[in-house]
C-alpha positions, 0 to 999 in steps of 0.5 A, spaced: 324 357 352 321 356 345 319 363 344 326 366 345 329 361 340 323 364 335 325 367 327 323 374 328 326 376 322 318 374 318 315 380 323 320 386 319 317 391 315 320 391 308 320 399 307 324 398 299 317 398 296 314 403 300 319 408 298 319 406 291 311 408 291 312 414 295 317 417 290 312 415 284 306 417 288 310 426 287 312 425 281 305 424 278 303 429 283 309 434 280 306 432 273 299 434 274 301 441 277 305 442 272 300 440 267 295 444 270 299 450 271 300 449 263 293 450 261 292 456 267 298 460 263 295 457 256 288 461 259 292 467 262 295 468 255 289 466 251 285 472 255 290 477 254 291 476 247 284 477 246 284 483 250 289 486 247 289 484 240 282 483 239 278 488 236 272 488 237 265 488 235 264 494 230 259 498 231 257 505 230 254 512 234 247 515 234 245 520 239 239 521 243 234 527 240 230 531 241 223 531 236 218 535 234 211 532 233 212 534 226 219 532 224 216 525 223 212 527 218 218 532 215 220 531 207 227 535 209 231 538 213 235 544 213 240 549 216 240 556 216 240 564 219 234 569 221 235 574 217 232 582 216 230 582 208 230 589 209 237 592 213 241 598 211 247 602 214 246 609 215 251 614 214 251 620 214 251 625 206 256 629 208 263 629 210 264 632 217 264 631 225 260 628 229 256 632 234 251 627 236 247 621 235 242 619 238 241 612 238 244 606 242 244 599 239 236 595 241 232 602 240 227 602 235 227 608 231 221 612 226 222 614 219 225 619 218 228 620 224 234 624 226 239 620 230 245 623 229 248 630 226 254 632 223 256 640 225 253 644 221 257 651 222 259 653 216 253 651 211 248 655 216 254 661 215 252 659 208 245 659 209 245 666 212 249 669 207 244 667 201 238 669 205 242 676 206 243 677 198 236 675 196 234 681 202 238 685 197 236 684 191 229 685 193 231 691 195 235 693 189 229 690 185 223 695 187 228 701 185 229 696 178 222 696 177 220 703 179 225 706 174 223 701 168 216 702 169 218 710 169 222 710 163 217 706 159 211 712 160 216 716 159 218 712 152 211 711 150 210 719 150 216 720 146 220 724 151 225 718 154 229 715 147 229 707 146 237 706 149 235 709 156 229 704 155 233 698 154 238 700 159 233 700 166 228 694 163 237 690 162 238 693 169 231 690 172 232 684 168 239 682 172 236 684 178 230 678 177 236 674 175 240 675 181 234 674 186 233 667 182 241 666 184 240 667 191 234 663 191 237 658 188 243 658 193 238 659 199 236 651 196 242 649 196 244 651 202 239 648 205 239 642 202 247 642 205 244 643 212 240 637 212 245 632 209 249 634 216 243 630 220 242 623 218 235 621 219 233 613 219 230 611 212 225 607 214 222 604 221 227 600 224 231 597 230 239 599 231 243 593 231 250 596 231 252 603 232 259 604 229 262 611 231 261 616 236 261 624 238 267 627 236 269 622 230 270 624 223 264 621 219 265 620 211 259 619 205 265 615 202 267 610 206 271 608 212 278 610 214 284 609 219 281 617 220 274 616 218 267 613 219 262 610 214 256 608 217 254 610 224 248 605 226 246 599 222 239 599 221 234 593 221 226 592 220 224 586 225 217 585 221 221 583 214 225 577 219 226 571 214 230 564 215 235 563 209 237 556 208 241 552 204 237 546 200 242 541 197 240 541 189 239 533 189 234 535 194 231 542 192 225 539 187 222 537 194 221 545 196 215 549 194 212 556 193 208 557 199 210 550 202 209 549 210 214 549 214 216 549 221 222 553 225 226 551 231 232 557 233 238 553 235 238 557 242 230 556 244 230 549 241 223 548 245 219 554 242 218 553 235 214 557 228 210 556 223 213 559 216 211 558 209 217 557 203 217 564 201 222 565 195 227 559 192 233 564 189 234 562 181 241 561 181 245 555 186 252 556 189 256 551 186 262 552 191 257 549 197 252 545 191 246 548 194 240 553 192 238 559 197 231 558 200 227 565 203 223 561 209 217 567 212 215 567 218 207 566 219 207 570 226 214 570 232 215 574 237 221 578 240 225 572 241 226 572 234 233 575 233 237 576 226 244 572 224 240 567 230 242 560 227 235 556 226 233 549 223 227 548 218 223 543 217 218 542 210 213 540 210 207 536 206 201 538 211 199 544 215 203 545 222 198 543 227 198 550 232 196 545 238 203 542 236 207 548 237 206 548 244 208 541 246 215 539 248 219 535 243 221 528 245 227 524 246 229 519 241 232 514 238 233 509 232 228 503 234 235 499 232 237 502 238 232 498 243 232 491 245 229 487 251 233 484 255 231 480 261 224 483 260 226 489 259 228 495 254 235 497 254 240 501 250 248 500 250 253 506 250 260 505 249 265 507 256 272 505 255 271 501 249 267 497 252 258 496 251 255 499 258 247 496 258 243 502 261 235 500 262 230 505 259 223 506 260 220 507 252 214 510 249 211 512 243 213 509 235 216 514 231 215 510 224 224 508 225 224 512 231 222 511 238 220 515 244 225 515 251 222 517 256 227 515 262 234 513 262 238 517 257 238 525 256 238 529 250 245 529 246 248 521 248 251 517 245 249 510 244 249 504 239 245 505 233 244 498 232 245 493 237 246 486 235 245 479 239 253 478 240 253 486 244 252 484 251 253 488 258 261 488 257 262 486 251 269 490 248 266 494 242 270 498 236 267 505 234 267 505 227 
């Protein structure tokens, strides 16, 4: 009975405190989440901002090229055209109409040969008509002869008087006067004849042909009605490159100097040529001096107005040189290892990209490529330890 009359009051649960550490138990984790969200806006923030206004490494570009064994070894580079030394425009001596040509643009054609003919009626018309009076006064010069030869017995017997002397040597005289007018005409006329058939002045290859049969054909020049030049002639055997040498650079070339020729459209192929003239005189607009660059053999590949690039040279060409395939390169600057490997760095959307490449032979400041990269990319110059995979570049 002792239990029912018991204090119970010690056994209740006292929930004041529990609830007052509750409440500071959330508001410390409320403080820590929002100071966590802080630092990961802060980050966010700071991130972007660097993306956005950060610009970058600096660097610049260099391309990927294809060499020659001799361009290592090359003083000087320069640019410029093939072109034939001996080149003409071929039109015709007279003024008429065209009624033949003969040609088309690639034939080859001999000296002297007719390629084309202007029509010629009248000046054959005119031809005839002198050979007719020459004819005549053939005729006319046996009756003169005889009658001279005649009167001149009969004067030194003493029967004829001098002034019928006189009379049939001034008639004989006159018709050997018009036998050399005659003969004199015939020569024009003939001359006339051929300046209406337009030969080649020497051998060569057509490159252009300017008019066709039924076109009016003037010695003096082109017009809305006329035309000067018909064909236009080149001799293959005098092709030459002529490029420009800045003036700063022109004390490298010399007479006869080695040299080596690529043309832009067979960039495999390459000739051996020598410095064959350096033009006396400069253009001052471009600041460059004229250099005539002969071939020592080519084939028919080569073409006038082809570009070309020529390299001069100290040394011969080596001839087995020739024959070989350029290498890829690159600025040695360009390569690094990383990871135990070689790699390059190109720039994709701002950004350095990390390509893995397999490396040859030392060039001097050049290295061979021979996987990874082709002719003509673009990639780092120079790669630095602060250029990574990613890592945001400006192209300067």
């Amino acid at each position: 009975m002792k239990t029912q009359n018991a204090d119970l009051s010690s056994l209740k649960i006292d929930r004041s405190n529990n609830n007052s550490n509750s409440g500071n138990s959330k508001k410390t984790f409320y403080f820590l989440m929002t100071i966590l969200m802080l630092i990961v806006v802060f980050a966010i923030g700071y991130w972007g901002w660097n993306k956005l206004f950060d610009p970058g490494i600096e660097v610049n570009l260099t391309s990927a090229s294809l060499v020659s064994a001799s361009q290592t070894d090359a003083i000087l580079t320069a640019s410029g055209y093939v072109v034939a030394q001996r080149k003409a425009s071929v039109a015709s001596k007279a003024t008429g109409r065209l009624v033949y040509i003969g040609v088309v643009e690639g034939d080859a054609v001999k000296k002297d040969e007719v390629i084309g003919r202007l029509e010629d009626d009248d000046v054959k018309a005119q031809l005839d008509q002198a050979k007719a009076s020459l004819k005549l006064y053939k005729a006319d010069l046996l009756e003169a002869e005889s009658n001279y030869k005649r009167t001149k017995g009969l004067f030194d017997a003493g029967v004829s008087s001098e002034k019928e002397l006189t009379s049939t040597q001034a008639q004989y005289n006159r018709i050997l006067a018009f036998i050399e007018l005659s003969e004199a005409q015939i020569r024009s006329a003939e001359i006339a004849v051929d300046y209406t058939l337009i030969k080649a002045p020497f051998n060569g290859t057509v490159l252009t042909k300017n008019a066709d049969v039924g076109e009016i054909v003037s010695p003096l020049g082109a017009s809305s009605t006329s035309r000067a030049a018909i064909v236009t002639l080149a001799d293959m055997s005098s092709l030459q490159v002529e490029a420009d040498v800045s003036e700063s650079n022109i004390e490298k070339i010399k007479q006869q100097q080695n040299c080596e020729i690529t043309l832009d459209a067979y960039p495999g192929f390459r000739y051996a040529g020598y410095v064959d003239k350096i033009v006396p005189t400069a253009d001052r607009s471009k600041a460059t001096v004229l250099v005539k660059v002969a071939f020592k053999n080519y084939d028919s590949r080569v073409l006038p107005e082809m570009s070309a690039k020529v390299l001069f040279l100290n040394a011969p060409v080596d001839q087995s040189n020739l024959n070989k395939a350029p290498k890829l390169v690159v600025p040695k600057t360009a390569v690094v290892t990383r990871n135990s490997v070689s790699v390059i760095y190109k720039v994709v959307n701002n950004n350095a990209v990390e390509v893995i490449v397999t490396t040859g032979n030392d060039l001097g400041n050049l290295i061979e490529i021979l996987s990874g990269i082709s002719d003509g990319d673009k990639i780092i110059e120079k790669v630095t330890e602060k250029i990574s995979d990613g890592s945001k570049v400006k192209v300067l």
